[in-house]
N, C-alpha and C positions, 0 to 999 in steps of 0.2 A: 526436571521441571516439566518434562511432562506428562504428569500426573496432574498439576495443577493446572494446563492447559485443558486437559480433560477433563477436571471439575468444572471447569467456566463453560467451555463450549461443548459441550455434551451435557445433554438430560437424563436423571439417574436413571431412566428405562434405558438410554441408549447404553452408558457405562454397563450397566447390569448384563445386558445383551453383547458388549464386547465390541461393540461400533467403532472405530475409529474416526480420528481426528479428521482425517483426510475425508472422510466422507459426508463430512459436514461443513467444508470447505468448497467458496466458489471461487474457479479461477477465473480471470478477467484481462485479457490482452492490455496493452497501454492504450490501443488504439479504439477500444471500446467491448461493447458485447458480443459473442456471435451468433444471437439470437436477440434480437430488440425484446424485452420486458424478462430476462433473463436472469439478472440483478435484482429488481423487482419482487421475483416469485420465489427467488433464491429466501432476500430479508423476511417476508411474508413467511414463508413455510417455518424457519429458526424462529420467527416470533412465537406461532402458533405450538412448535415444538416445547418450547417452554410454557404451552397454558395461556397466552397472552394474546386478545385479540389486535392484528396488525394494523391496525387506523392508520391510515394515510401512506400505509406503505403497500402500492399499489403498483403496477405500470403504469396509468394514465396521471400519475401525481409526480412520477420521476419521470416522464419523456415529457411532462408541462414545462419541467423548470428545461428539459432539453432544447423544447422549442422557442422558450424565453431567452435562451443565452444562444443561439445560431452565429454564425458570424456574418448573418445580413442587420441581424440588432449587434453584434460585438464584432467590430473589424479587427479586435488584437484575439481574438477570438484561434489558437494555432491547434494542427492534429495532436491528439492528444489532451485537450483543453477540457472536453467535453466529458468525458468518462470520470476527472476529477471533479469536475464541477456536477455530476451525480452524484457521485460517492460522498461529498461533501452536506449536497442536500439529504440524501440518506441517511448520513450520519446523523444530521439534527432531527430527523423522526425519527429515529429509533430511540435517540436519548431522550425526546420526548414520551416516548412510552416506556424508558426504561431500561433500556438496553445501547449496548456499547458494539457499534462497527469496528472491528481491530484487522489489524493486517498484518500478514506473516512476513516479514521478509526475508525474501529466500533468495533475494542478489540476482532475480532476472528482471526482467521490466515486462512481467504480470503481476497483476494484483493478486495476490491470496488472501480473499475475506474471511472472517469469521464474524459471526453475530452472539453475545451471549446478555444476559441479563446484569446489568448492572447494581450489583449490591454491596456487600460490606466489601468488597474485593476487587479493585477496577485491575483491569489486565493490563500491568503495569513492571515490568520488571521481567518476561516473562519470553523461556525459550521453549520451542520446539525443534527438535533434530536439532537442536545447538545454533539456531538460528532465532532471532529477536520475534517474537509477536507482541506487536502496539497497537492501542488504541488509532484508530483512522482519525489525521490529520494534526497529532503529535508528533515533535521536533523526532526523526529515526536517530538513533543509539550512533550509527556511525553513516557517512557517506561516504557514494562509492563514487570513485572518478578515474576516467579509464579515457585513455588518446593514444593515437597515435602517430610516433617520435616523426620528427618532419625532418631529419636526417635519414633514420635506417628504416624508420616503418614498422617499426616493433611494436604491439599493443603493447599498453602499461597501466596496470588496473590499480588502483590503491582502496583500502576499508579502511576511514580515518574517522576517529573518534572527532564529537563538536568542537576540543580543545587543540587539538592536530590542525599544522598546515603542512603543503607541499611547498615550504618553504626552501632556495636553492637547489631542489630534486632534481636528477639528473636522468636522463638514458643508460644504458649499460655500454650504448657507446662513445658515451664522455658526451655529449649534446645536453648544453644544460635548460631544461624546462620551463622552471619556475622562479620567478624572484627573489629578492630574501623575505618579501612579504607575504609571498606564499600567491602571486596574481600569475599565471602563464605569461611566458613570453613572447614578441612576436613572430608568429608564425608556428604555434601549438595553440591546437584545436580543441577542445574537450568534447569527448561524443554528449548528445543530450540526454 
């Protein structure tokens, strides 16, 4: 599949030239940019890459909606809040000009963006290095849920598909976690 990842998010000069994926990928910590307008010039340049003037996808149009949502206007406003609620508004300019924000997940907590043109082929079904790339702010293929056991301390990481629960799940040291309903018990944590 990645070949088809490389048709969507690469432009035939780039394929041609032998560009890879990764190079046309932005990474983005959970906790935001490491350069303020970053994100911004990241979407800008991929629009322009494919021939397309970027309207409104700007830095001063994504740090507006940044200083709209602060949490002196939004007190449930948490770290972390901010950088989705970018991504979020980026994503509705880009599909307003035609293009699809998608995200690679690669199971850490950075973003891996990709920007590509949205046409007969929405990026939808679709691995890299055997890892899911989805469209930005579609349900991910599977979640990850990872604690640690409040008997031994053992991390415990699970990839559970949307029809999957951690229903009765256990520790390896017989400490049982989760309910039959699949909710934690008390005194198990889930990391965020």
């Amino acid at each position: 599949m990645t070949d088809e990842v490389e048709e969507l998010f690469l432009t035939p000069g780039e394929r041609a030239r032998g560009v890879g994926v990764d190079s046309v990928m932005f990474t983005m910590d959970w906790t935001g940019e490491d350069h303020p307008g970053g994100l911004a010039a990241f979407a800008a340049d991929r629009v322009r890459a494919f021939g397309a003037e970027p309207t409104g996808v700007d830095t001063e149009a994504v740090d507006r909606v940044a200083v709209d949502r602060t949490a002196e206007n939004d007190p449930t406003l948490r770290r972390g809040d901010l950088p989705v609620r970018r991504l979020d508004h980026l994503a509705a300019v880009l599909a307003e000009l035609g293009f699809t924000l998608a995200v690679w997940d690669d199971g850490t907590d950075t973003y891996e963006l990709l920007v590509a043109p949205t046409g007969e082929r929405e990026p939808t079904g679709l691995l890299y290095r055997g890892l899911p790339v989805r469209p930005w702010g579609s349900e991910p293929e599977a979640a990850l849920v990872s604690l640690n056991c409040p008997n031994c301390a053992q991390m415990l990481v699970w990839e559970l598909p949307p029809t999957e629960t951690l229903a009765d799940e256990h520790c390896d040291c017989g400490t049982v976690l989760f309910d039959a309903t699949g909710s934690p018990l008390p005194g198990v944590t889930l990391h965020d």
